[in-house]
C-alpha positions in Angstrom: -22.7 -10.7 -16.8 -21.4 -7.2 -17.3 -19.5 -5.4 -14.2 -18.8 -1.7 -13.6 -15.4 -1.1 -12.2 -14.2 1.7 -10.4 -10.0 2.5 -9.3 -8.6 6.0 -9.0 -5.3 5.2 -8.2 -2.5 3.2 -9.2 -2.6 0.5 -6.1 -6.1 0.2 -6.5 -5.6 -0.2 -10.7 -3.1 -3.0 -9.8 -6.1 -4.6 -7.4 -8.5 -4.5 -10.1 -6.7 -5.8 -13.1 -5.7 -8.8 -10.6 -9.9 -9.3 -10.0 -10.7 -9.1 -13.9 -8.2 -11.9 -14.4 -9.8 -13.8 -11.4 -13.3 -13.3 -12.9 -12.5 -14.1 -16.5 -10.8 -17.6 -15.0 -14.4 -18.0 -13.6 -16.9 -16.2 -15.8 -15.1 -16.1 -19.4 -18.2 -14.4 -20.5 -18.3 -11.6 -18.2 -17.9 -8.2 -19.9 -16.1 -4.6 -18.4 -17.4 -1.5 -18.3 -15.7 1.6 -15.9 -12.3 4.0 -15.0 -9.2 1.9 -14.4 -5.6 2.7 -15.3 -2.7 0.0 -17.0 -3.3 -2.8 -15.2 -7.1 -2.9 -15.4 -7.0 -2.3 -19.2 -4.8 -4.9 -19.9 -7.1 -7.1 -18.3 -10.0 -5.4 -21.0 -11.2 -2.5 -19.4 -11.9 0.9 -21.8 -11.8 3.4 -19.4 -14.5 5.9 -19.6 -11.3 8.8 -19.0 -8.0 8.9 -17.8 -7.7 7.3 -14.2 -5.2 9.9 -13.9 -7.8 12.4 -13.1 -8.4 10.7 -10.0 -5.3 10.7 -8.5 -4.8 13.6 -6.9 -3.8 13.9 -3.1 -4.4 16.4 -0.1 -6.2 19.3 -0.2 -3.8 22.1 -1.5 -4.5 19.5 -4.9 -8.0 18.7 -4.8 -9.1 22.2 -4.6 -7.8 23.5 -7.8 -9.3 20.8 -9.6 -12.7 20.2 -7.6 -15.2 21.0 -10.4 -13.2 18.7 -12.7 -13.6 15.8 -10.2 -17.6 17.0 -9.6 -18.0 16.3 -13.2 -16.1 12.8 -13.4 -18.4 11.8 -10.1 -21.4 13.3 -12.0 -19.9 11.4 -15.8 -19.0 8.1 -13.7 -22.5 7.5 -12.1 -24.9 8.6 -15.2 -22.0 6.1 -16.8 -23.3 3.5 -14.8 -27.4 4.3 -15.2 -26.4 3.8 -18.9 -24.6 0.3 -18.7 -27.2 -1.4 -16.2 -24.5 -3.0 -14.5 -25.1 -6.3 -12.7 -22.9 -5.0 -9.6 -20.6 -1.7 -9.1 -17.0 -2.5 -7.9 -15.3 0.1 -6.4 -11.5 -0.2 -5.5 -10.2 1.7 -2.4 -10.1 6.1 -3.5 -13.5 6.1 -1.3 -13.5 10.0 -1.6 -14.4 9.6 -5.2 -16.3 6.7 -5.6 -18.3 6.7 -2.8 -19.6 9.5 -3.9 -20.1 8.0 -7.5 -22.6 5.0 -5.4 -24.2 7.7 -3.8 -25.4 9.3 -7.2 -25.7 5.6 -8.4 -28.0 4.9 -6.0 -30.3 7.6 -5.9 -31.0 6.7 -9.4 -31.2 2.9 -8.9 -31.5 2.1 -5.4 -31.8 -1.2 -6.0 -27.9 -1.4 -7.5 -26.1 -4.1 -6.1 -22.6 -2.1 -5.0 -19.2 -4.1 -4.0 -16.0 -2.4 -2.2 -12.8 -3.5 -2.7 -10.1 -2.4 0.2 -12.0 -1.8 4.2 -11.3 1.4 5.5 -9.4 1.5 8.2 -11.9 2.0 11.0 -9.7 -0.3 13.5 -7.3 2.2 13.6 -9.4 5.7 13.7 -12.4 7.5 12.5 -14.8 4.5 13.3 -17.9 6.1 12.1 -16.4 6.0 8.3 -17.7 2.4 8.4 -21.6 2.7 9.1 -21.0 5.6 6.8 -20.1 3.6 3.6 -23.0 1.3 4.3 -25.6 4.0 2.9 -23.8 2.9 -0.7 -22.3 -0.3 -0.1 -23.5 -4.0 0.1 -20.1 -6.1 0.3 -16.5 -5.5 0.9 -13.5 -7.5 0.0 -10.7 -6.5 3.0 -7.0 -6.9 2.6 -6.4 -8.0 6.3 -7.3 -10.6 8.3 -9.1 -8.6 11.6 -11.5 -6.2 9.6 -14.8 -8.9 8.5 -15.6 -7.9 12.1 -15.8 -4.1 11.7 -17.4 -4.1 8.0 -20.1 -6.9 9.4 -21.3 -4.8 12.6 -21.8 -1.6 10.2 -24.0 -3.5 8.6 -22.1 -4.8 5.4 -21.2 -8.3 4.6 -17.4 -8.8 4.1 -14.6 -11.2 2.8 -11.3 -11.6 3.7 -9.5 -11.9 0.5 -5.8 -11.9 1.0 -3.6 -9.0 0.2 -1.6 -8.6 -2.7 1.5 -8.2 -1.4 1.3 -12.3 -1.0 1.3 -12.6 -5.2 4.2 -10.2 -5.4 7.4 -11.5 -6.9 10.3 -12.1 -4.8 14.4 -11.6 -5.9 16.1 -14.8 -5.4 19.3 -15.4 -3.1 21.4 -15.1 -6.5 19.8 -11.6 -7.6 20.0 -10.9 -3.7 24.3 -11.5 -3.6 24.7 -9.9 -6.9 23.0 -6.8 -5.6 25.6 -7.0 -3.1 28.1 -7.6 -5.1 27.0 -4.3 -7.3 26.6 -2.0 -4.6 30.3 -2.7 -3.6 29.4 -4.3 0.3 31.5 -6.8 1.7 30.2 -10.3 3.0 30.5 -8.8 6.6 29.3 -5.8 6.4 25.5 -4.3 6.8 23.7 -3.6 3.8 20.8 -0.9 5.7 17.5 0.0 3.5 16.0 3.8 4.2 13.0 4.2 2.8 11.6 7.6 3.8 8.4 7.5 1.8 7.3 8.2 -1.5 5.5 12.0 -1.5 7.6 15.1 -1.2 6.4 16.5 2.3 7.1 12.7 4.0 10.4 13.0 2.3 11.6 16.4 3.7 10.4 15.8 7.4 11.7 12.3 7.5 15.0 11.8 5.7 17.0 14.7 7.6 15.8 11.9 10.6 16.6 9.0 9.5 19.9 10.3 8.0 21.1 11.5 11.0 19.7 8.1 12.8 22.1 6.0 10.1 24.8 8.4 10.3 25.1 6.8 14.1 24.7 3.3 12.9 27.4 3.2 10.0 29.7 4.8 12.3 29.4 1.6 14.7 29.5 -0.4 11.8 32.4 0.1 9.3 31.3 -0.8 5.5 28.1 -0.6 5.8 26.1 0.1 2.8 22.8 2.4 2.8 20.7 2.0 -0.4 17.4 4.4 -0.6 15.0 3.4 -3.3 12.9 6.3 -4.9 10.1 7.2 -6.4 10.6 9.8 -9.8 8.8 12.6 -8.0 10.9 12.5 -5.3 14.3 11.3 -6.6 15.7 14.7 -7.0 14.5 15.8 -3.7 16.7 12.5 -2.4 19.7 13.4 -3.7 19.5 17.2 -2.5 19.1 15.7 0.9 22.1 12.8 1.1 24.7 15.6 -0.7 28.0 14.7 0.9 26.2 11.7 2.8 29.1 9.1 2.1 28.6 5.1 2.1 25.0 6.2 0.0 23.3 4.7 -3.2 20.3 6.3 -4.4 18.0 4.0 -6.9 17.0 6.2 -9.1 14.0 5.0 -11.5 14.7 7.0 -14.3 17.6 5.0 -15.8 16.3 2.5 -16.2 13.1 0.6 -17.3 10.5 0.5 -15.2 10.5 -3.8 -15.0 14.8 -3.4 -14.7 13.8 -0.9 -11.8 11.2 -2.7 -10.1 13.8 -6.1 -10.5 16.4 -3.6 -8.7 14.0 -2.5 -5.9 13.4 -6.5 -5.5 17.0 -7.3 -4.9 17.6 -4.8 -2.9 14.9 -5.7 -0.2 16.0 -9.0 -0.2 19.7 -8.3 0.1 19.4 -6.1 3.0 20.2 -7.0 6.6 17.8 -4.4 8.3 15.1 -0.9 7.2 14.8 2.3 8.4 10.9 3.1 6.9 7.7 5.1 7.4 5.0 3.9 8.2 2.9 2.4 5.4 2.0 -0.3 3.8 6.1 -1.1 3.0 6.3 -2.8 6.1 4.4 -5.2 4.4 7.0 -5.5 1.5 9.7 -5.7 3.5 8.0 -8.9 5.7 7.4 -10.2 2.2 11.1 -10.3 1.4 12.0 -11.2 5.2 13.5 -7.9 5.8 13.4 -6.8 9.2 12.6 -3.1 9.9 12.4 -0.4 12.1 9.4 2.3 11.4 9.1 5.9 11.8 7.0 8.8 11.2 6.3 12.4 11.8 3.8 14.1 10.1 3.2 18.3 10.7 2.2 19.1 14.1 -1.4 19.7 13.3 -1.8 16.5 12.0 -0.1 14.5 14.4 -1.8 16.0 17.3 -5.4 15.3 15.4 -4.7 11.9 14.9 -3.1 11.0 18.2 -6.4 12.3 19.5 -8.1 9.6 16.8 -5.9 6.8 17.4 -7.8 3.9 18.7 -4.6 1.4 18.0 -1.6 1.2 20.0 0.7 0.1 16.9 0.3 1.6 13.2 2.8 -1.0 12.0 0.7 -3.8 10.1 3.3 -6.6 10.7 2.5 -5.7 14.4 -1.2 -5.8 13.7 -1.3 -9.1 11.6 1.3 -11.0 13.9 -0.6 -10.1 16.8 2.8 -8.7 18.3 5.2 -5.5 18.9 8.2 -7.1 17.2 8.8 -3.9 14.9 10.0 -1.1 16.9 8.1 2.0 15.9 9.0 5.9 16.7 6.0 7.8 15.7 5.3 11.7 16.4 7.3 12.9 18.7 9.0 9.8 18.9 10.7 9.9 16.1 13.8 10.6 17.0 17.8 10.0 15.7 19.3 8.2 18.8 16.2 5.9 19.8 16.2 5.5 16.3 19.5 4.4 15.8 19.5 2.0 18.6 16.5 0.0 17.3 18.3 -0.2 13.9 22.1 -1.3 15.6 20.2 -3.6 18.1 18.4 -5.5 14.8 22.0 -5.8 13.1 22.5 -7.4 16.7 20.4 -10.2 18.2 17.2 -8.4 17.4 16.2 -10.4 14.3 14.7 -14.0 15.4 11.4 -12.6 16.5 10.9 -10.1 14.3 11.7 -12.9 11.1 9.1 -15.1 13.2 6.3 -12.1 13.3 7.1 -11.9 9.1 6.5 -14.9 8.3 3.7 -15.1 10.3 2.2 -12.2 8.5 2.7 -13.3 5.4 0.6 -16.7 6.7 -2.0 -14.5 8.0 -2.4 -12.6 4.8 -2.7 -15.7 2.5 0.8 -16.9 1.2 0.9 -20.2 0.1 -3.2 -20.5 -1.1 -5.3 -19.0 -3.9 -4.0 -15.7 -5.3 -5.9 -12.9 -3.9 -7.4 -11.4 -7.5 -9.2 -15.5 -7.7 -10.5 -14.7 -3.8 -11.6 -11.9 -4.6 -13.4 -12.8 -8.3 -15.1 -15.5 -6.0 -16.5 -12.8 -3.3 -17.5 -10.9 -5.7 -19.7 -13.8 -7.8 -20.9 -14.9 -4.3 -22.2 -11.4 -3.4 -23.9 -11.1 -6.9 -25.6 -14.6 -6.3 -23.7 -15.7 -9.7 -21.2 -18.5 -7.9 
């Protein structure tokens, strides 16, 4: 059996190196052909260019380089014509490869064509759903709740567990000698801020959130407040906590990326409460059994397009997959430093039992404790094919 894969992005490279492994536990014979990044060729993949091509972000970025990507769309799907794959798996970036199936299947319509990563269609912009069907036979979804949407567009669909249920966790140990490193005392908070990992999410929220901790640490003597980064936006982190005492910035460029990402581990673990944004970090953070507070502001424009969209009354996932309102969100407008910092001092309170309940129900609902999520998904994939 020979497969065409398809990721454009690192998350999604990570997705598919975890489903080769899966379908070479099940298929040993089964051959690679497509555009992946680290993780995919490590798992065998020769990738027909750079995935790094494909990840680019927002329009002020795609326009400069829209002929390139017209050409890697245009390379990818006579790619595919060549290799007479028997299925297309594409992972999540559906602006490129959706396209690509579209191509594909004007050639072949016939091609059998696999998804991996639902849109989000239960939260806004339900008509990108029926959409995809044109190009897409099957989806693997990350969550629980969205089988239901894919099916009534008119695609069959898997729940398949998300990954964040296969990430490692720091132990206790690494957990206290974090701690012990980032000089906070046994009775004193140790508060995560995590104010997202792209330049623009950075500048709007971190002036926030720092003046949201600012309140907190004053309440609570010794507390310690440790913000993780990303290398594009380190030195944007630091300009913005200058004189900001009681802060350590993880920087990830000194050190190793595996020392780092063992760092970023214990930290999460050791902390007693999060100030995030939105994203997919909440689900980190139930991983680790952090509890968290989440906010956001996006530009004005944006905000007041998608609060038109929204069709959700939570963006939080551990709200979504718990079936509560456990996490305290402060979105838009919302997002604001005194609400802000009463969430944050009422978690270091009495505000932790239900939210630790939510988590761990979370990480239930997501597939902790059974079959890794790259072996669900090898066997959706097998079963869609008709090769199980």
């Amino acid at each position: 059996m020979r497969l065409f894969l398809i990721a454009g992005e690192p998350s999604g490279d990570a997705l598919g190196g975890a489903l080769m492994d899966g379908l070479r536990t099940l298929l040993p014979d089964v051959a690679f052909a497509g555009v992946g990044g680290p993780s995919m060729q490590a798992a065998g993949l020769q990738s027909l260019f750079p995935m790094a091509d494909l990840s680019v972000m927002g329009l002020a970025e795609v326009l400069p380089k829209y002929r390139h990507l017209k050409r890697r769309i245009r390379e990818t799907a006579e790619a595919i014509a060549r290799t007479a794959p028997d299925a297309v798996v594409t992972i999540d970036s559906p602006d490129f490869c959706l396209r690509v199936l579209a191509l594909a299947r004007a050639e072949n319509p016939g091609l059998k064509t696999i998804h991996y990563v639902a849109p989000s269609v239960w939260a806004w912009r339900a008509g990108r759903a029926r959409k995809m069907a044109r190009v897409v036979d099957h989806v693997l979804a990350l969550l629980p709740f969205e089988p239901s949407y894919m099916t009534a567009a008119g695609m069959s669909c898997d729940f398949v567990g998300h990954p964040v249920v296969a990430q490692p966790q720091a132990s206790a140990d690494e957990a206290m000698l974090f701690r012990a490193g980032a000089q906070v005392s046994s009775d004193a908070p140790l508060i995560l801020c995590l104010p997202g990992s792209r330049r623009g999410e950075v500048s709007r929220l971190l002036p926030i959130f720092r003046a949201a901790l600012t309140r907190v640490v004053a309440a609570h003597p010794g507390a310690r407040i440790v913000i993780p980064t990303t290398p594009n936006v380190t030195g944007l982190v630091r300009s913005l906590t200058e004189g900001w005492a009681g802060v350590l910035v993880l920087d990830p460029t000194q050190a190793p990326a595996d020392a780092y990402a063992r760092q970023k581990r214990a930290a999460f673990r050791a902390a007693d409460v999060a100030l995030a944004a939105s994203g997919t970090v909440s689900l980190e953070l139930a991983a680790a059994g952090t509890p968290m507070v989440i906010a956001y502001r996006m530009n004005a424009l944006s905000q007041a397009i998608i609060t038109r969209l929204l069709r959700v009354d939570t963006v939080t996932l551990v709200n979504l997959v718990s079936e509560t309102r456990t996490v305290p969100e402060f979105i838009g407008r919302d997002c604001r430093p005194d609400p802000i910092a009463a969430a944050v001092d009422s978690i270091l309170g009495a505000g932790r039992a239900a939210q630790i309940a939510a988590m761990d129900l979370t990480m239930e609902r997501l597939g902790r404790g059974g079959e890794a999520p790259g072996l669900r998904a090898a066997r959706s994939v097998l079963a869609a094919i008709g090769a199980d």
